[in-house]
C-alpha positions in Angstrom: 0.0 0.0 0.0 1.6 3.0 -1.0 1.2 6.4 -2.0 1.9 7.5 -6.0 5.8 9.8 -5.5 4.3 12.7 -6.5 1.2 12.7 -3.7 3.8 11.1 -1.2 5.9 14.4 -1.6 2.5 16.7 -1.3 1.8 15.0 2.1 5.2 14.3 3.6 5.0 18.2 3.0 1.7 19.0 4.2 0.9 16.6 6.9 2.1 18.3 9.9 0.0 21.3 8.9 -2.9 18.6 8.5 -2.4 17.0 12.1 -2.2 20.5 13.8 -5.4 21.2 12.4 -7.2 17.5 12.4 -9.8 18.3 15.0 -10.7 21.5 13.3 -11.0 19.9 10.4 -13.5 16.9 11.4 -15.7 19.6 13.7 -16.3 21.0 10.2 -17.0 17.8 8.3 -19.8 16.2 10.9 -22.1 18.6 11.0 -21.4 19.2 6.7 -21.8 15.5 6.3 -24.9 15.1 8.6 -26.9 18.1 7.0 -26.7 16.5 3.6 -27.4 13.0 4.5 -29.0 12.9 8.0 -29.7 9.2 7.6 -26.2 8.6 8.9 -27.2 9.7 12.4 -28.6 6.4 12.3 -25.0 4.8 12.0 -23.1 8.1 14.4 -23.2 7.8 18.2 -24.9 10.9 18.7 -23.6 11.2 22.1 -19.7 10.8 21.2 -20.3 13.8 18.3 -21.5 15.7 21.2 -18.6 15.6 23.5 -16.1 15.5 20.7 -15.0 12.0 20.9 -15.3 10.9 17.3 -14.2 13.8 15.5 -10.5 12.9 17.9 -10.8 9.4 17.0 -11.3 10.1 13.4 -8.5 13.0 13.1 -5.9 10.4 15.0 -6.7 7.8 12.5 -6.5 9.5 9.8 -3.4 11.1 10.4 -1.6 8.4 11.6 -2.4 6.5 8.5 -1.3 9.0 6.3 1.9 8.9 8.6 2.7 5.1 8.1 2.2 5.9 4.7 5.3 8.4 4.4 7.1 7.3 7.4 9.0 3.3 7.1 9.7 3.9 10.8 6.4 5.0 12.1 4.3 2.5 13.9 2.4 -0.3 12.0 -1.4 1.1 11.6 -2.7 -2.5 11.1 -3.6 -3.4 14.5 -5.6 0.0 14.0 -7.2 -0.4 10.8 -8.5 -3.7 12.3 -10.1 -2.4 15.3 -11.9 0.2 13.4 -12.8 -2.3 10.6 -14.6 -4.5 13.9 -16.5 -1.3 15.0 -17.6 -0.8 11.7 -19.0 -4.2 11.3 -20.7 -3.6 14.0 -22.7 -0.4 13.0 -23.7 -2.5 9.9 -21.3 0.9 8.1 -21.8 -0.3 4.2 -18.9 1.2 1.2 -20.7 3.1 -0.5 -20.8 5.3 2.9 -16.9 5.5 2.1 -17.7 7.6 -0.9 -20.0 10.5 1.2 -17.5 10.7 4.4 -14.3 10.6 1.6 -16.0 13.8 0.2 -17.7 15.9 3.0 -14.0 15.3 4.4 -11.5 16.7 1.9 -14.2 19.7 1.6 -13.6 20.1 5.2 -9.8 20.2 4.6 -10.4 23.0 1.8 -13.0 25.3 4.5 -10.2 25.0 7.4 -7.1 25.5 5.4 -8.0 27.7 2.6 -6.5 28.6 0.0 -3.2 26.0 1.2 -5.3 22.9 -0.4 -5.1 23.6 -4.0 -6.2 20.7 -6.7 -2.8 18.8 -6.1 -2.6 19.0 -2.7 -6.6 18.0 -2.2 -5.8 15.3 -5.6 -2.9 13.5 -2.5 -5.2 13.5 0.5 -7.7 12.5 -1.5 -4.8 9.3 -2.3 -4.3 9.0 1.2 -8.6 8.9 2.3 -9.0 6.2 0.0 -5.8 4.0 0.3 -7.5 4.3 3.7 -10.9 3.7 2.9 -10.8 0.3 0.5 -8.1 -1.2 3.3 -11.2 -1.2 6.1 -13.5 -2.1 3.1 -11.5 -5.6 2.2 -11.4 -6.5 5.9 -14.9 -5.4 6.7 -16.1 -7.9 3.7 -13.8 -10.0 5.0 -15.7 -10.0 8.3 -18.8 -9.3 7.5 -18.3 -12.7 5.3 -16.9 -14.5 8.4 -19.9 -13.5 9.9 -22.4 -15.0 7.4 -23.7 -11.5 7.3 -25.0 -9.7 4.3 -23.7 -5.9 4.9 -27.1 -4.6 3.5 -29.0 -6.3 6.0 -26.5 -6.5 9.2 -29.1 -6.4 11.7 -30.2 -9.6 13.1 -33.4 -10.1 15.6 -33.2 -10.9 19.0 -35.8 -11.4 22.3 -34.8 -11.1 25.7 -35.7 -14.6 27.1 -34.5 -13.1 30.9 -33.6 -10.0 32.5 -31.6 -9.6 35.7 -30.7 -6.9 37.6 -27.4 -6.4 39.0 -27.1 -3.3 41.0 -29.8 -0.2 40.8 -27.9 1.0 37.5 -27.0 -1.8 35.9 -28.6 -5.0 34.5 -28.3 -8.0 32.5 -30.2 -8.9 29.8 -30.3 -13.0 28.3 -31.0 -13.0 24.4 -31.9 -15.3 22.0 -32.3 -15.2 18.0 -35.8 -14.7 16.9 -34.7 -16.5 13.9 -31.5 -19.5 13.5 -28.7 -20.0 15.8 -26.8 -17.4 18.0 -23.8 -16.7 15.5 -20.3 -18.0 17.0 -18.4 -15.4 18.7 -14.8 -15.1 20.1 -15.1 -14.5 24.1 -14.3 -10.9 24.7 -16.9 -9.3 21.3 -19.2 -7.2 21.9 -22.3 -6.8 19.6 -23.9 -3.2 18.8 -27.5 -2.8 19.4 -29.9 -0.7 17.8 -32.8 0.9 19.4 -36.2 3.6 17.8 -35.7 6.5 20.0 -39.3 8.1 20.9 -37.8 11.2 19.0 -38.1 8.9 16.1 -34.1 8.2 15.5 -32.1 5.6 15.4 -29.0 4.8 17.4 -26.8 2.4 17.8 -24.9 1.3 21.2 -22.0 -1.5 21.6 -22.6 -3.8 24.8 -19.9 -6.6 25.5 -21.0 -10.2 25.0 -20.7 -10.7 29.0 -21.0 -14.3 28.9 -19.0 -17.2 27.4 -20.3 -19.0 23.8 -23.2 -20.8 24.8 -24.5 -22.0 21.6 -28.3 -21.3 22.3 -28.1 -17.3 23.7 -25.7 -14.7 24.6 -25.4 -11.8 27.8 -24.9 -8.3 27.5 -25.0 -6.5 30.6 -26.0 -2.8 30.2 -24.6 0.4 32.9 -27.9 3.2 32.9 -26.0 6.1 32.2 -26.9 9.0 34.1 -26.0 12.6 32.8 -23.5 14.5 35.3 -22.5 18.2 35.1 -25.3 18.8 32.7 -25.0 16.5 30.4 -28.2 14.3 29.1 -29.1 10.8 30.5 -27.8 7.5 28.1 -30.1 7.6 25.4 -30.0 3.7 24.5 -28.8 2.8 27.8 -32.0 4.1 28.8 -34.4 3.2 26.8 -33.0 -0.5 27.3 -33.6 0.2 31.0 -36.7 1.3 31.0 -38.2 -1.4 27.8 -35.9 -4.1 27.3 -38.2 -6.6 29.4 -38.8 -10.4 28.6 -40.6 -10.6 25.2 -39.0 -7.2 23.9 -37.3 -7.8 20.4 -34.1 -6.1 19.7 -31.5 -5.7 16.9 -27.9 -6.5 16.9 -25.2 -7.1 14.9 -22.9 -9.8 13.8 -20.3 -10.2 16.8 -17.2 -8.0 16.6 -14.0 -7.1 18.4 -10.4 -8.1 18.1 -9.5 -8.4 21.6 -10.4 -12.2 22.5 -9.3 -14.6 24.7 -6.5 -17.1 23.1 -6.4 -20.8 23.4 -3.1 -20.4 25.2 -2.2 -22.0 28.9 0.0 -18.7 29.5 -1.2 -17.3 32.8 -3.9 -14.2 32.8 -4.0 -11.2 34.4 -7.4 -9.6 34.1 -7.8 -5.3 35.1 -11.1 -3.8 34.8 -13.0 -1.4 36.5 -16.8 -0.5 36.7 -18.7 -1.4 34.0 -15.5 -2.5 32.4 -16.1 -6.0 34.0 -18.5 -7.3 32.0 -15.3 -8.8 29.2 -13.6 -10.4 32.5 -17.0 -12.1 33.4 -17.2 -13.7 29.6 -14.0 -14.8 30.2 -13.8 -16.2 33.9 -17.2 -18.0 32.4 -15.5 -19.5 29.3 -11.9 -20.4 31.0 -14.2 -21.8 34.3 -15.5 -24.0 31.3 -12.7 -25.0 29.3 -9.7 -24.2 31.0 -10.7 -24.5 34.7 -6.3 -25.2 35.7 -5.4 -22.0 34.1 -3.7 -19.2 36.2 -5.7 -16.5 36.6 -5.3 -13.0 38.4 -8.5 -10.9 38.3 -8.2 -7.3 39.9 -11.7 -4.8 39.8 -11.9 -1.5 41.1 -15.5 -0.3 42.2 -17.4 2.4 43.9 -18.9 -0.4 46.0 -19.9 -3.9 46.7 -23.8 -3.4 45.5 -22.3 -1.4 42.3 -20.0 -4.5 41.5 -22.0 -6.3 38.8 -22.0 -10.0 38.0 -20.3 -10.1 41.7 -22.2 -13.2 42.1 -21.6 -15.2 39.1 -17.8 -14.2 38.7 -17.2 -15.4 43.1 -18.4 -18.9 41.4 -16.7 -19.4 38.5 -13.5 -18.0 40.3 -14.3 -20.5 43.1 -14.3 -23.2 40.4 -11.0 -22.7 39.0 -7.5 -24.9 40.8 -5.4 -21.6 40.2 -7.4 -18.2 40.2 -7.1 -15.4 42.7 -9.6 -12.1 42.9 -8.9 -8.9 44.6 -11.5 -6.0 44.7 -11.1 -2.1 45.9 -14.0 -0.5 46.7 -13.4 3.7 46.5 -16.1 4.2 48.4 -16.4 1.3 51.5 -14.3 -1.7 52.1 -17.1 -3.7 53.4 -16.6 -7.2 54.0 -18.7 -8.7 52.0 -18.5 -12.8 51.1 -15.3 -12.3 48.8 -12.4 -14.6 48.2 -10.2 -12.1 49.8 -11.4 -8.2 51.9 -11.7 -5.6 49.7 -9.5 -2.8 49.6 -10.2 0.5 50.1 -9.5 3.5 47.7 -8.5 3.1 44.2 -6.7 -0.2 42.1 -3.3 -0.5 43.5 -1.4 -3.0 41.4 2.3 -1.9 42.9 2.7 -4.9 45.4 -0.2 -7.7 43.7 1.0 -10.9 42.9 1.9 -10.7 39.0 2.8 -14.4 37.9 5.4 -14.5 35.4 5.2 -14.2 31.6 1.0 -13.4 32.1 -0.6 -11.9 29.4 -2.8 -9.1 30.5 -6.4 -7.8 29.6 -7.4 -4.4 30.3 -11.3 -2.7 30.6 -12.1 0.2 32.2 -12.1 4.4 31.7 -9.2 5.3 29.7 -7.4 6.8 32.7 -7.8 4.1 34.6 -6.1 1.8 31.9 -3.4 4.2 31.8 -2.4 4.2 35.2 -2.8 0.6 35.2 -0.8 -0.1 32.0 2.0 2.1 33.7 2.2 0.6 37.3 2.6 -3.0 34.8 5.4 -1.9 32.8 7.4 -0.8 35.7 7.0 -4.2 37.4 8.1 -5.6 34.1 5.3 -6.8 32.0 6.3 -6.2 28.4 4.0 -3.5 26.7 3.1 -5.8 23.9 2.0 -8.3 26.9 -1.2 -5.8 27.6 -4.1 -5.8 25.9 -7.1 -3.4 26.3 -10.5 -3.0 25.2 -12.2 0.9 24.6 -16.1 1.6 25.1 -16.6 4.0 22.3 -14.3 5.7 20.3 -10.4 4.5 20.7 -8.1 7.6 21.6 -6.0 5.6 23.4 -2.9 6.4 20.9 -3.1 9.7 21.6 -2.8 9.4 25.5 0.6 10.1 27.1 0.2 6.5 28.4 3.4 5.7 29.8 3.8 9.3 31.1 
């Protein structure tokens, strides 16, 4: 994949004054692009265009591809490209969309920069956009193909066959296809479900697949979101709250995600916090199943012990396994509640936990949180490339000082 020399010499020349300007550039082309074809606010998380997390996510990408592209030292983009091609998949995003954000997004780079982008210079991002653009369209065939999904019709229909509720704000819900067989899915996916706003939109919201393959039904398990500092209540998250009762039918996608448990016998070291539990609980619930000698270290961080969700479930399955160890921390009480070990109060400490050697690591939580966490690892000794992490919503991870 590589640029043509004379649109490789217009961006190596250009694409600092790009990147300097990438947000800009992307708070232009949303609302451009969303004014002539609304019916992509359908596919758009509303609620990350408002606080500005996709237009960062999109402006990181995009630069950093165009980078790689005249940079042989800069760092591979294809671990990138394939976590953007799963989230994709999983919003059911279609090529010929390529063609609408490829335009409203070099017309953005013309309104911000002036009269700096003339016909070459927009003729070599335009290179760059769709040297971009048919890379995540090969491997989101490729997976929508894998899937046994047809990417016109990537919604599938589901009824919630049981409801539980974990904690006041969060709550499980047990689903099973209307239609078929629950698609095969790697432990750690999450699927994206779709919900008719009473406002009469659309929007889509990705939940991780909280339990193991079962064959017959998968979990999700769902955080209410409550606004704070002014900003509005969860849209999806409440409306699922509020309607998704036994009987309800829903729509979700194929399964997605490229951070999965491996078949290895390597020991495990699980970090999540909050609502970031609910990968760990697939996982404890497929390796309780399959690989109940494994070594596993699970650490959580909560507010509390009636916040903790799927407490219950993950105490057994933890229980059930020759070699695994749990530690909570509690910020707000330390209660002794029936755990394997007290909680801790405060905030995750990971400076003095047992670490067992050459563990591979899986990470869920806020993106500070995983920072911290990813630090405190590397200066124990875990190699960076032994971490893995999973984002809820858009992934600015790689523009985070994270081992600062």
């Amino acid at each position: 994949m590589q640029l043509s020399p004379a649109s490789r010499e217009i961006v190596s020349a250009t694409a600092g004054v790009v990147a300097a300007h990438a947000e800009e550039i992307t708070r232009v082309f949303y609302p451009s692009m969303f004014a002539a074809h609304p019916e992509l606010l359908r596919v758009f998380n509303r609620a990350n265009q408002a606080i500005g997390e996709q237009p960062k996510a999109l402006a990181a990408s995009v630069v950093a591809f165009a980078v790689q592209l005249i940079d042989p030292d800069a760092p591979d983009f294809t671990p990138v490209l394939n976590r953007i091609a799963h989230k994709h998949v999983s919003l059911g995003i279609k090529p010929s969309e390529y063609t609408i954000v490829g335009t409203h997004l070099l017309d953005a780079v013309g309104t911000v920069l002036g009269d700096a982008v003339t016909a070459e210079v927009r003729a070599a991002w335009d290179e760059v956009y769709w040297l971009f653009a048919t890379a995540l369209i090969a491997e989101e065939a490729r997976l929508y193909a894998l899937g046994g999904t047809d990417p016109e019709q990537p919604w599938r229909r589901y009824r919630v066959v049981e409801r539980v509720e974990e904690s006041e704000s969060i709550f499980s819900l047990v689903l099973a296809p209307v239609e078929g067989t629950t698609p095969a899915h790697r432990t750690g996916q999450y699927v994206a479900i779709a919900v008719d706003l009473p406002d009469g939109s659309r929007q889509p919201r990705q939940y991780t697949i909280s339990s193991g393959p079962r064959g017959d039904a998968l979990r999700v398990t769902v955080k209410r979101v409550h606004g704070i500092a002014g900003a509005p209540d969860g849209q999806v998250s409440t409306w699922l709250h509020e309607h998704a009762m036994p009987g309800t039918i829903l729509e979700l996608s194929q399964p997605s995600g490229d951070v999965v448990l491996d078949d290895a016998e390597t020991p495990l070291v699980l970090v999540s916090a909050g609502i970031g539990i609910t990968p760990v609980a697939a996982i404890l619930e497929d390796l309780s199943r399959r690989q109940p000698e494994r070594t596993v270290r699970l650490f959580h961080a909560d507010r509390a012990h009636d916040t903790h969700a799927l407490y219950s479930s993950l105490r057994r399955q933890v229980l059930a396994m020759s070699d695994a160890r749990a530690q909570n921390w509690y910020e707000l009480e330390a209660e002794q509640a029936p755990t394997l070990h007290p909680a801790l109060p405060g905030f995750m400490d990971l400076s003095e936990v047992d670490l067992p050697s050459g563990a591979t690591v899986f990470m869920c939580g806020p993106l500070p949180f995983m920072q911290a966490a990813r630090h405190t690892l590397i200066a124990r000794g875990v190699p960076a490339e032994r971490i893995n992490y999973e984002v809820f919503g858009p992934d600015l991870w790689a523009q985070q000082p994270v081992d600062a």
